[in-house]
Short mmCIF file of the C-alpha atoms (twelve columns), coordinates in Angstrom:
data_MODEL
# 
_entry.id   MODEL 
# 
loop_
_atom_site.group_PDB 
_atom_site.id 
_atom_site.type_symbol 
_atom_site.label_atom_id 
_atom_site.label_alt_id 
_atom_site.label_comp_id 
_atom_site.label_asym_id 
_atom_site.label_seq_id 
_atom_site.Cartn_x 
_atom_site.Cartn_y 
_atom_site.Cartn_z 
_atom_site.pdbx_PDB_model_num 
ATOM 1  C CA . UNK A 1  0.000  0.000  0.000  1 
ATOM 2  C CA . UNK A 2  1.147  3.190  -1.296 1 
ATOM 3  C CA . UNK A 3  0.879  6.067  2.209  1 
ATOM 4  C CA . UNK A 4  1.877  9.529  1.306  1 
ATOM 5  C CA . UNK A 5  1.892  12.726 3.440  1 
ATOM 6  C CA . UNK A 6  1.427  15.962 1.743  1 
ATOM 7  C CA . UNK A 7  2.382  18.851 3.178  1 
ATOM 8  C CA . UNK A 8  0.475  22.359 2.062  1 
ATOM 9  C CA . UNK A 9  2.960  25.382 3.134  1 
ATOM 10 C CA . UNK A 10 3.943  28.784 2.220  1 
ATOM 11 C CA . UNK A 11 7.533  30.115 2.345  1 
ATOM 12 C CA . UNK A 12 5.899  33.204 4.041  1 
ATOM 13 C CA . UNK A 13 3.859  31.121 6.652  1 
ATOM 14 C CA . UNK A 14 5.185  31.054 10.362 1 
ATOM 15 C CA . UNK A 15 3.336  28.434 11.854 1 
ATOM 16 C CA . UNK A 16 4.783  26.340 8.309  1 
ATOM 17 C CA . UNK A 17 8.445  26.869 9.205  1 
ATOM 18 C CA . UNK A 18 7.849  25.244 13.199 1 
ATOM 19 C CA . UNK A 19 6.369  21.923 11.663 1 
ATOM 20 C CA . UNK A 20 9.091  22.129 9.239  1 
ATOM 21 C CA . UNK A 21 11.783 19.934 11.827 1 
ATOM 22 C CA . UNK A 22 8.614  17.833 12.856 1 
ATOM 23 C CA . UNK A 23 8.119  16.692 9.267  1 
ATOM 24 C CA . UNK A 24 11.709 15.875 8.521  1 
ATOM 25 C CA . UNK A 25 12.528 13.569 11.634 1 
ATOM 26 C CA . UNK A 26 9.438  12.055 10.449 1 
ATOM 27 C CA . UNK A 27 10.754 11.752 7.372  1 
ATOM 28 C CA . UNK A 28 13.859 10.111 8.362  1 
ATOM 29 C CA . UNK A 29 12.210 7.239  10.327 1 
ATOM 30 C CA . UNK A 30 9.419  6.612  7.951  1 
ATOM 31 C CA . UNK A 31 11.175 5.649  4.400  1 
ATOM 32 C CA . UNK A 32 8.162  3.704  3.192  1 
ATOM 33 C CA . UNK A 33 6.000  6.679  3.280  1 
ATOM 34 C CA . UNK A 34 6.551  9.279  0.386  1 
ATOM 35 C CA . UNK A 35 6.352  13.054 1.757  1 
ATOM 36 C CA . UNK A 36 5.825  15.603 -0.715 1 
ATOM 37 C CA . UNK A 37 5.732  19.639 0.092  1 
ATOM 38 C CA . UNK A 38 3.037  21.561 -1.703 1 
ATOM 39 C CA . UNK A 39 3.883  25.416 -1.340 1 
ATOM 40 C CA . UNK A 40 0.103  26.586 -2.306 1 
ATOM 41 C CA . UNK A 41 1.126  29.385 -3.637 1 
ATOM 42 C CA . UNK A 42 2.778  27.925 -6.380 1 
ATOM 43 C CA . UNK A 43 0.196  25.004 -6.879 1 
ATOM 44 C CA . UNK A 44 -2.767 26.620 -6.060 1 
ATOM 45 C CA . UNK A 45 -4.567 24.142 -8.258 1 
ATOM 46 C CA . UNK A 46 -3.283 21.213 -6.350 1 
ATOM 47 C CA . UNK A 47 -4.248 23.277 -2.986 1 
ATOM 48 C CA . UNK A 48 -7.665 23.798 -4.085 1 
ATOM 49 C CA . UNK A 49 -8.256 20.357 -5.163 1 
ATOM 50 C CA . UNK A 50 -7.412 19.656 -1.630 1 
ATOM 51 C CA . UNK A 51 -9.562 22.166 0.149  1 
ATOM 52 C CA . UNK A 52 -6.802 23.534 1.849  1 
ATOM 53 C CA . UNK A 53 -8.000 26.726 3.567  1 
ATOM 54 C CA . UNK A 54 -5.469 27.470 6.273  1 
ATOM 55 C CA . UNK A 55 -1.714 26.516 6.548  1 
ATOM 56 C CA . UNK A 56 0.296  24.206 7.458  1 
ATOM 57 C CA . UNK A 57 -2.265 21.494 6.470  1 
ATOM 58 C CA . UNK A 58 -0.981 17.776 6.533  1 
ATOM 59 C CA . UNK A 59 -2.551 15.394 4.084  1 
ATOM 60 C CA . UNK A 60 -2.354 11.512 4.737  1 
ATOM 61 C CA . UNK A 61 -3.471 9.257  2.325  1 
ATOM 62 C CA . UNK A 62 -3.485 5.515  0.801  1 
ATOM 63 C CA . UNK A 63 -4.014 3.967  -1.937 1 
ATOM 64 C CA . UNK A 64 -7.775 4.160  -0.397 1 
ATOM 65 C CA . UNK A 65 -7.906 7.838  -0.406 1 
ATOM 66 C CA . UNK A 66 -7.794 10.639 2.541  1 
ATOM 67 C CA . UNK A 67 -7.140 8.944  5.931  1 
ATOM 68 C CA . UNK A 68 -6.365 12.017 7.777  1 
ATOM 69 C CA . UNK A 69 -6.185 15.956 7.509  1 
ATOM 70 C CA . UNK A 70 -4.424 18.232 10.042 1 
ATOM 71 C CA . UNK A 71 -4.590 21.987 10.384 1 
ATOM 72 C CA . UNK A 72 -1.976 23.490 12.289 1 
ATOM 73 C CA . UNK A 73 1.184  22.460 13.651 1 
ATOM 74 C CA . UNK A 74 0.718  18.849 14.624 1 
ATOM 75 C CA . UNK A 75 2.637  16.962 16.851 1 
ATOM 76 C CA . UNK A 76 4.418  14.146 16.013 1 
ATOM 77 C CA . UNK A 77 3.149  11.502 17.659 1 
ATOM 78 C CA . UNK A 78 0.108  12.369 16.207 1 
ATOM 79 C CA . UNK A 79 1.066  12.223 12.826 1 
ATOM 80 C CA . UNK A 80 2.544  8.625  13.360 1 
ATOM 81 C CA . UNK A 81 -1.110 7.370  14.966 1 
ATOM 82 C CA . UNK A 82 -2.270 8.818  11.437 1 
ATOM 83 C CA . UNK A 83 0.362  6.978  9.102  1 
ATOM 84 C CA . UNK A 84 0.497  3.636  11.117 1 
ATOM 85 C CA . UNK A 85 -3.433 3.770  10.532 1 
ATOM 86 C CA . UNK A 86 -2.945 4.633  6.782  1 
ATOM 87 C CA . UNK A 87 -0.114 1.741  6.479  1 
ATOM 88 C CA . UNK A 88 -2.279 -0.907 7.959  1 
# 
């Protein structure tokens, strides 16, 4: 099963840069999950498809569709509930 996270951000967005370290350790410990970093204000198509509305947004999905959104800075832990869910 395919999981990816998607992460909707602006270069200009404050809140953005603080779940930037967040996402990356992430990243490191979770090499069967494919991040990708939309900044919406170059893909505002891809943000709209998404509904994203407010920033940072986190996207998880599967090859089932949407398992989880997050607005805001998220913690990590909660992110990993949210991809150990979408791996299973």
């Amino acid at each position: 099963m395919t999981v990816t996270l998607k992460d909707f951000y602006a270069d200009w967005c404050g809140p953005c840069k603080t779940q930037d370290p967040i996402l990356e350790e992430l990243e490191a410990e979770w090499s069967d999950v494919e991040f990708e970093k939309v900044n919406v204000d170059e893909e505002q198509d891809v943000a709209n498809e998404y509904q994203v509305r407010s920033l940072p947004t986190l996207v998880i999905e599967n090859d089932d569709g949407i398992v989880e959104r997050f607005v805001g800075v998220t913690q990590a832990g909660d992110i990993e509930s949210a991809l150990e869910e979408a791996s299973a």
